[in-house]
C-alpha positions as CSV (number, residue, x, y, z in Angstrom):
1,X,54.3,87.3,103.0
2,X,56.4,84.7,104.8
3,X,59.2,86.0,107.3
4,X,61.6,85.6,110.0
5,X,60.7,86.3,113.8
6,X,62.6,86.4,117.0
7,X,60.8,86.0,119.7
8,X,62.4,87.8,122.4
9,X,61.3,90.0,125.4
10,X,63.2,92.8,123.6
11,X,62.4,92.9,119.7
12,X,63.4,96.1,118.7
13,X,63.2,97.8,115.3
14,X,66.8,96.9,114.2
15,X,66.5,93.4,115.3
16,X,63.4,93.3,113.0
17,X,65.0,94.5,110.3
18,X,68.5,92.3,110.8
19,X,65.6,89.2,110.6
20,X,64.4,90.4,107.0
21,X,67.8,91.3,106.1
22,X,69.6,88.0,107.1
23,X,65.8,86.1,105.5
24,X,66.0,87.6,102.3
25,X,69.9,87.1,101.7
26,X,69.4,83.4,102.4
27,X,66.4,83.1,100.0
28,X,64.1,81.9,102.6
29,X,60.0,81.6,101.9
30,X,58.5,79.8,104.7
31,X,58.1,81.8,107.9
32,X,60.7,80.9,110.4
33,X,61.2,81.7,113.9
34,X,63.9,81.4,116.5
35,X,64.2,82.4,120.3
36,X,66.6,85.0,121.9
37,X,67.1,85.2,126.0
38,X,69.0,87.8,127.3
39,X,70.7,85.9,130.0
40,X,73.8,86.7,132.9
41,X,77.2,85.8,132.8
42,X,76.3,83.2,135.1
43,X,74.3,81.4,133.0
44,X,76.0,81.6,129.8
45,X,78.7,80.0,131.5
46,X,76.5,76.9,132.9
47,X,75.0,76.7,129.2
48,X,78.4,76.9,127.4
49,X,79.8,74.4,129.3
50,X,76.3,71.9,129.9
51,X,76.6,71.9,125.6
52,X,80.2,72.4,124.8
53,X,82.4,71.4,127.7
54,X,83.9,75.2,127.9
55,X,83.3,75.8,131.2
56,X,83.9,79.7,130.7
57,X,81.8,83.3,130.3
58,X,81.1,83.8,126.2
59,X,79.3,86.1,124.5
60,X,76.4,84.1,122.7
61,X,75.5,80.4,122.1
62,X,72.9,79.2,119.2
63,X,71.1,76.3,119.3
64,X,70.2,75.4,116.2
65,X,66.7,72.6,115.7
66,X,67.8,71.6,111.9
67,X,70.4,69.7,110.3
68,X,72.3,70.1,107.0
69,X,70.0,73.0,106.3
70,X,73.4,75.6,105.2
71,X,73.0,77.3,101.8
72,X,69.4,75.7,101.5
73,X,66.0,77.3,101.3
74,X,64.0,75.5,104.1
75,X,61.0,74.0,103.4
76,X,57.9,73.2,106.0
77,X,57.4,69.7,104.4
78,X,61.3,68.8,105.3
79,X,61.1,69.7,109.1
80,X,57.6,68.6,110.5
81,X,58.2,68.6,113.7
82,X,59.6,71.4,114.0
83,X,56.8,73.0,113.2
84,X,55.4,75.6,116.1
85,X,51.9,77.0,114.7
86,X,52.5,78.6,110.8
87,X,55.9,78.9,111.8
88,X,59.8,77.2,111.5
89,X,61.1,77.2,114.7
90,X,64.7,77.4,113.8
91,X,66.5,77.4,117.0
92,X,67.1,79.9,120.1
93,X,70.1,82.3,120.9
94,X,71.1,83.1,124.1
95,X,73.6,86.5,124.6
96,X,74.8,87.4,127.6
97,X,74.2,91.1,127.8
98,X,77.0,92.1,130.2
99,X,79.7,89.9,127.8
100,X,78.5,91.8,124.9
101,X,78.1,95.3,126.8
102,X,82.5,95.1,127.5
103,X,83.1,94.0,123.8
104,X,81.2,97.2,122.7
105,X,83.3,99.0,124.7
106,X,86.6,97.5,124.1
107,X,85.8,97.9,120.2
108,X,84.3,101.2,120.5
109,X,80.7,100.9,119.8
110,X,77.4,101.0,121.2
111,X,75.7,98.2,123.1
112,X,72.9,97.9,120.5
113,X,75.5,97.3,117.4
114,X,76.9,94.3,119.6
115,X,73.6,93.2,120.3
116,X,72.3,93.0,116.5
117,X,76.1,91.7,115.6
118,X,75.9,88.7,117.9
119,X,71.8,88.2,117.1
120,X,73.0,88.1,112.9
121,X,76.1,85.9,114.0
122,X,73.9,82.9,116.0
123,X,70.9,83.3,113.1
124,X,74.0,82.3,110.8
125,X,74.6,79.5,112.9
126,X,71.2,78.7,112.9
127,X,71.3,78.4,109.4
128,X,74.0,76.1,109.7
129,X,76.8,78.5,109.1
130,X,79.5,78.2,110.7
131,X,83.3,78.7,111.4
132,X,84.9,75.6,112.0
133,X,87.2,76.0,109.2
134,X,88.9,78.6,107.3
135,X,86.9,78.2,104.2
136,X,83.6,78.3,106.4
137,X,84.9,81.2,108.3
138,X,85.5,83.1,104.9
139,X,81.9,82.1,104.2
140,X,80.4,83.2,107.1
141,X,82.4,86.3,107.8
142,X,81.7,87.5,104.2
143,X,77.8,86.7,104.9
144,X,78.2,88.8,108.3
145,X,79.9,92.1,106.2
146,X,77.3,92.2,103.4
147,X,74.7,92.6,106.1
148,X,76.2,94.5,108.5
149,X,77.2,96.6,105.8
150,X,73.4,96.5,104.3
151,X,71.8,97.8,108.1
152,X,74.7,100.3,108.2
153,X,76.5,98.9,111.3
154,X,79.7,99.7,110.2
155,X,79.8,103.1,110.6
């Protein structure tokens, strides 16, 4: 069976299932994978503003390997080389921990519901969701619910 991995020093069980979640949503067959860092404010803010210019703390960056890929299934004979062993490398996530660890407490929930929120938010990205504009954001905010709803984060 074909799946979705994050490789991450920290993989836990609800990360694991947000991957099969967010995989079998999106119709996807071929195994895929993508990297997560945990990273400090510090370096967040070198990474957001080496790639985007912002030269400020955020709470996650994705950095997504394939083009045009939103709203399609991927397929291994479209992305060669992107191939890494039997799997899709997809792109990496980087969240910085301490940024996500005062959003859970300004909006009232635990550190580990941020965590998987921001992981779900950058694989959408990686799947070249986005929220550039307000039709996109509808898109990609509706995506976000339906899962977060599905893992039972909202409550």
């Amino acid at each position: 069976m074909a799946k979705l991995k994050i490789e991450s020093e920290n993989s836990g069980a609800k990360l694991k299932k947000l991957c099969k979640k967010v995989y079998k949503l999106l119709g996807q067959k071929e195994n895929l994978k993508a990297d997560l860092s945990f990273v400090s404010k510090e370096r967040i803010q070198r990474l957001n503003n080496e790639f985007r210019g912002k030269d400020a703390v955020t709470d996650v960056l994705s950095f997504p390997t394939l083009d045009k890929i939103k709203g399609k299934v991927i397929d291994k004979k479209d992305c060669l080389g992107e191939l890494d062993g039997k799997f899709i490398h997809i792109g990496s996530i980087a969240i910085c921990v301490d940024r996500a660890r005062e959003q859970a407490e300004e909006f009232g929930h635990s550190l580990e519901r941020e965590l998987v929120y921001l992981t779900l938010h950058s694989l959408l990205h990686l799947f070249g969701y986005d929220h550039e504009t307000d039709e996109d954001k509808l898109e990609m905010r509706a995506l976000e619910k339906t899962i977060v709803k599905e893992l039972k984060l909202d409550k």
